[in-house]
N, C-alpha and C positions, 0 to 999 in steps of 0.2 A: 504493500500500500504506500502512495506516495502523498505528498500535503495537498494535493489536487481531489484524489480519491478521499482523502480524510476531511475533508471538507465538506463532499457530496455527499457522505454517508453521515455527517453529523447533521445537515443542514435536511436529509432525506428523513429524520425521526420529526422534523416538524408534524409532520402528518398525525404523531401519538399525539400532538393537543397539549395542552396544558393539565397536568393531573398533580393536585395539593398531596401530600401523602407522603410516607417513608418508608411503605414495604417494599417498594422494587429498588431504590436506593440505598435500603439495608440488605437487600438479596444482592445487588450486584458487586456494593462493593464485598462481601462477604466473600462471593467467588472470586475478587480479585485479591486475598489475603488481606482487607479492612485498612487499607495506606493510610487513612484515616486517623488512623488510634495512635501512632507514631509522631502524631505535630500539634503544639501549641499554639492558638488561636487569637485571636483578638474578633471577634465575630459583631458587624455592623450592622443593624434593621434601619427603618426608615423610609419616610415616603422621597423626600428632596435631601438632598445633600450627602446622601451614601456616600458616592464614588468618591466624592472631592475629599471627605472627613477620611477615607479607607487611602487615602493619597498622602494626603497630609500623614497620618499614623507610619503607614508604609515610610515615608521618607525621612520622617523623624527616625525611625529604628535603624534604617540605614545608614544615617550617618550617624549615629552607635557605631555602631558594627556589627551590626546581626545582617545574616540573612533569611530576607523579608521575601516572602511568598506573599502573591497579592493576587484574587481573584474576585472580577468585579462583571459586568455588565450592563446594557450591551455595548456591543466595541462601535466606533467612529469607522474607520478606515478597512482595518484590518482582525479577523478572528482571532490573532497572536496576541491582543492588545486584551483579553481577557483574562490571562494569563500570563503571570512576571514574575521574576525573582529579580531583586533589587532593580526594577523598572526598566529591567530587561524581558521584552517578549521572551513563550517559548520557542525555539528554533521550533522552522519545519517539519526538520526530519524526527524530533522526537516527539511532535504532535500525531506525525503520521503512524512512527513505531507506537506510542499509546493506544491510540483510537483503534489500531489492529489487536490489541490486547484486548481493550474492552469491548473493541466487535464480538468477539471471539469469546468473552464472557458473558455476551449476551448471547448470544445463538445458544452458550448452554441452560443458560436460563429461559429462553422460550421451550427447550425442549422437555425441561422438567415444568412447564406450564406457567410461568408466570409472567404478565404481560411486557410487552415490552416499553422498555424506558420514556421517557420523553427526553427531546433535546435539551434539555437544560439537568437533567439528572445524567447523560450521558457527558455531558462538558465538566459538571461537576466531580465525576467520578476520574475522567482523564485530569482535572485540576489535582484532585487528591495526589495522586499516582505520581504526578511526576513531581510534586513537592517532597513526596516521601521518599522519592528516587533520588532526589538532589540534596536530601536531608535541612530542611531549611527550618534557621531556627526559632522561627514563630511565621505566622499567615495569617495576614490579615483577610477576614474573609465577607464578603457582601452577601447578604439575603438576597435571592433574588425575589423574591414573592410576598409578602407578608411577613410570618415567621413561623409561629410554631408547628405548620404542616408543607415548610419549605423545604426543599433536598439538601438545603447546608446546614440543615438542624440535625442531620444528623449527627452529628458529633457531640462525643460525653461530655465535657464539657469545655469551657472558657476561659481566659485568663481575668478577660475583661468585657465585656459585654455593653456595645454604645448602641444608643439609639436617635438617632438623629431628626429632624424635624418632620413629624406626623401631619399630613393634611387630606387631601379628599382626592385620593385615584384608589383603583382596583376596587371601589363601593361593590359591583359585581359578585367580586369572591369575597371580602374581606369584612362588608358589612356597611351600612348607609351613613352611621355617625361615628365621629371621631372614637367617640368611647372603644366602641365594638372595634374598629381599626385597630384603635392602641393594644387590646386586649390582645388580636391577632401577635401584633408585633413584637410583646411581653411574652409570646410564646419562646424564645431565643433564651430565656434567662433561665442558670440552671443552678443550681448550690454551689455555694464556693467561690462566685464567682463577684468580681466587681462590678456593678452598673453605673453607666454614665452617660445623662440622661437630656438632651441638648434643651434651650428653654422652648416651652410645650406652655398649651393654655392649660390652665387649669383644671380642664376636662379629662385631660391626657395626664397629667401630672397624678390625679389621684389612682388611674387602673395604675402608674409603677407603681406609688409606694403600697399601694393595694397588695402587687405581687409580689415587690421586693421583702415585706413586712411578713407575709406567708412563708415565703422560700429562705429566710433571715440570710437575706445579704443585703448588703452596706447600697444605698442609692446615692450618685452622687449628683445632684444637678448642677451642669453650668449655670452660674449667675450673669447674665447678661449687662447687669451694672457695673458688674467689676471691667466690661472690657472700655477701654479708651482709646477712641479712635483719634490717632494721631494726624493722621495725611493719608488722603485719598486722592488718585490720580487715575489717567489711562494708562498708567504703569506699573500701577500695585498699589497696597495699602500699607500702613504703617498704624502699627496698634501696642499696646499695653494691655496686659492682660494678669492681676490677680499676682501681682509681685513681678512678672515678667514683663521686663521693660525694653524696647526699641524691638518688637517682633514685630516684621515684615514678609507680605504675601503680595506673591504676581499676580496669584487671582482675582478676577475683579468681581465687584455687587459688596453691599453690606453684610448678606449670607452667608458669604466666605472668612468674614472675620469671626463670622461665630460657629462654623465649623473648621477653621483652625482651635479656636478655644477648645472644643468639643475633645479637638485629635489630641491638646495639650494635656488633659482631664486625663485622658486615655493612656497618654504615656506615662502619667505620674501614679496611674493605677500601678503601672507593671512596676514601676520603680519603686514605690513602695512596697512590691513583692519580690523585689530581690533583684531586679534587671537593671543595668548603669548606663544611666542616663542624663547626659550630663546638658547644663542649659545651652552649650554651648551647641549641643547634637541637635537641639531645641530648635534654636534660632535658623541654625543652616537648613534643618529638614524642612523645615515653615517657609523658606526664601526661595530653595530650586525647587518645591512642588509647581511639576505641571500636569494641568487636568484636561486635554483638549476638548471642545468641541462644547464647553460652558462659559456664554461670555468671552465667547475669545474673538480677540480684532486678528482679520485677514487682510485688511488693507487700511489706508486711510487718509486717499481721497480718489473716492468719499471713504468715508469710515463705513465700513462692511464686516460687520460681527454676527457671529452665529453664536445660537443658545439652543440648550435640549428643553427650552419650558414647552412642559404639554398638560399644564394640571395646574388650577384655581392659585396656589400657592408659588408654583413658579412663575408662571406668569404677572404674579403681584412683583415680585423682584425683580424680574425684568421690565418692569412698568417703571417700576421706581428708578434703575440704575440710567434710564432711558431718559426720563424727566430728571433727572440731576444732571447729567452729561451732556446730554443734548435739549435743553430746556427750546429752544430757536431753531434748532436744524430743521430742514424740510426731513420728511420720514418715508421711506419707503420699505416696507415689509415683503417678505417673502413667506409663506405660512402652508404648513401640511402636517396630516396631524392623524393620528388612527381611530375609527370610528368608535373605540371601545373605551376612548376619554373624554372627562366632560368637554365637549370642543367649542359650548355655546359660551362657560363660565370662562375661557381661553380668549377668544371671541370678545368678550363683552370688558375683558379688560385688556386688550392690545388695540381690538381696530379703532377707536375714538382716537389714537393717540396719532392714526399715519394718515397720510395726504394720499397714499396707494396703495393698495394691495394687490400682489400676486400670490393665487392658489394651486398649489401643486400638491401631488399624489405621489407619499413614498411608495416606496418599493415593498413593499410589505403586505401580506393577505390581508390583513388588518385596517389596511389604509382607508382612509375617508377621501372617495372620490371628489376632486380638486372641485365636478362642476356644482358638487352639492356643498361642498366647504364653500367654496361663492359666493352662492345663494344667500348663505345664512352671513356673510360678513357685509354684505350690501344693506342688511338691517341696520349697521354701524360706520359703513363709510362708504361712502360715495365712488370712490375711483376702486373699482375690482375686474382684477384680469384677471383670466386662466391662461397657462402654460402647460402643453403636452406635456416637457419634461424638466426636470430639474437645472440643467445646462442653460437652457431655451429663457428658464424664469428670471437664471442670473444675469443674463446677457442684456434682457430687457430692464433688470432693475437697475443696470447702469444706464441706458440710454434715459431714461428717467428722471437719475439723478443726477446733481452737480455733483462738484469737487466740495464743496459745504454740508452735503447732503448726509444724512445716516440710513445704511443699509444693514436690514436685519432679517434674517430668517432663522424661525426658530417652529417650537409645534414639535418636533419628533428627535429624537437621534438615531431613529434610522431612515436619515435622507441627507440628515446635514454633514456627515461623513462624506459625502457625494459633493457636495458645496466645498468641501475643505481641501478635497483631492483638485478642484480647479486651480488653488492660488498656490504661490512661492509663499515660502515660509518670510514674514513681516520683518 
């Protein structure tokens, strides 16, 4: 099998659907000898700010000196980007040799009858396998789903256990109100372990200490007060944070300062359990974290940035970081979005803000046809195009705009990976 082959056959399990659940992820890896049980964890939930908080953690450890396994979703560009050890993709060729391993322990798992895997429990189990093959000395690891009936809950337990900002996506499987959400998310948390709990309304705040107070481990919430936002720029932010002073991030939006806090919370978990970590590992892992494809400038002029907002909460902060930085700019959006988020709550806080919109159709079974995304953003702004294809949308959003102008598409990250691969690195 080559990284071509291992590709098709990962992306050919999409058909198994989405299934919540931990029997066939406790059967497979079990046939693969459990790689699992082998590695210490740092285990992230959350609706918004996963990936960035599991970036920031991940890069903090490494410069420690540990090696940091890091497995997050889903990728911008490339399927390797799911998969890192110190923010190193995994090569090719051992994606390929994996995914032949776990082919192969699946086939004897249908044969003794049990269903077969979904894609994201089959990524998950090649995650395990080659961390445990590379012996890495902790993994930072993302929920993909909710939590407690997600395929990275398998594992006994956590060093440290974060939860990052809870708001309204996956209502579907996960439940209509924050509460029931949170309670999902709370499924992650096992004995023993630390909780560290990003700031949450007060709705959310009581299912933790609800389950941390059952399960008797320690909850730790970031304080939002404590952090002081030094200098804000198109270059990065400058902040203070709870004794931590002159700490600096590339990434942009005010969100970002408070999921560095979060990753800081997270480090001082492990440090307090025995791991050296020093402030200085601190400050540097907080400065070179890069998170593509949130808030990031591709060009600029016009200034052209892309964002993964596809959900009521994200799209408030990109609202916000929009009207600060660009309060005068003429605005031209690019928007595409999957029928299965709220797309109108998206909608109702982006299109007031642009002078034009283009609707495009990721690439995803999932997708919400560009000419019905349209439709509904014509209720909110006046100038709406459609664009057959992602390329076609960019092309137009320049002729559009000036050199003064801000370009933005956001709605999904699976399309704006497609947008990133057009430009040279800024």
């Amino acid at each position: 099998m080559d990284y071509n082959q291992a590709i098709e056959y990962i992306h050919g399990t999409l058909k198994f659907g989405m299934k919540l659940g931990l029997e066939n992820i406790k059967t497979l890896l079990e046939a693969m000898g459990n790689p699992h049980k082998s590695l210490k964890y740092v285990h992230v939930a959350g609706t918004n700010g996963k990936g960035s908080t599991c970036t920031f953690i991940g890069s903090i450890l490494q410069n420690a000196g540990y090696k940091v396994g890091m497995y997050t979703s889903p990728y911008i560009e490339n399927f390797t980007e799911r998969i890192k050890i110190n923010t190193n993709e995994i090569p090719k060729q051992d994606l390929a040799k994996i995914t032949q391993f776990v082919r192969q322990n699946v086939k004897d798992m249908l044969l003794r009858g049990f269903n077969h895997p979904t894609e994201f429990e089959i990524t998950t189990a090649i995650a395990f396998q080659y961390f445990h093959e590379n012996n890495c000395d902790i993994v930072v690891l993302e929920v993909g789903l909710g939590g407690l009936y997600d395929s990275t809950n398998i594992i006994d337990s956590a060093l440290v256990s974060v939860v990052t900002a809870i708001g309204h996506d996956h209502m579907d499987r996960l439940g209509d109100s924050l509460s029931q959400i949170a309670q999902e998310k709370a499924g992650i948390i096992k004995r023993e372990t630390s909780v560290i709990l990003s700031p949450q309304v007060r709705e959310v705040e009581e299912v933790f200490e609800m389950v941390c107070t059952k399960k008797e481990v320690k909850l730790h919430k970031v304080d939002s007060s404590r952090i002081k936002i030094n200098k804000v720029s198109l270059g990065g932010q400058k902040f203070d944070y709870d004794g931590f002073n002159g700490l600096s991030i590339s990434l942009l939006g005010e969100h970002q300062v408070v999921n560095a806090a979060t990753a800081v919370e997270a480090v001082l978990a492990l440090r307090h359990g025995g791991y050296h970590i020093s402030e200085g590992a601190i400050k540097k892992g907080l400065e070179v974290a890069k998170w593509p494809g949130r808030l990031e400038i591709l060009s600029r002029k016009p200034f052209f940035i892309i964002d993964g907002a596809h959900n009521l909460e994200g799209s408030q902060a990109l609202s916000r970081f929009i009207n600060r930085n660009f309060p005068k700019s003429k605005k031209v959006f690019i928007m595409g979005i999957l029928k299965d988020k709220d797309y109108m709550a998206v909608i109702r806080e982006m299109a007031p803000l642009a002078q034009c919109i283009i609707a495009v159709t990721p690439k995803n079974e999932r997708a919400l046809p560009a000419a019905q995304l349209l439709e509904n953003i014509k209720l909110y702004c006046n100038c709406v195009l459609f664009s057959d294809t992602i390329e076609a949308a960019v092309k137009k959003s320049f002729e559009i705009a000036d050199d003064d102008s801000l370009i933005c598409a956001f709605g999904s990250l699976y399309y704006i990976g497609e947008v990133r691969g057009m430009f040279s690195p800024v």
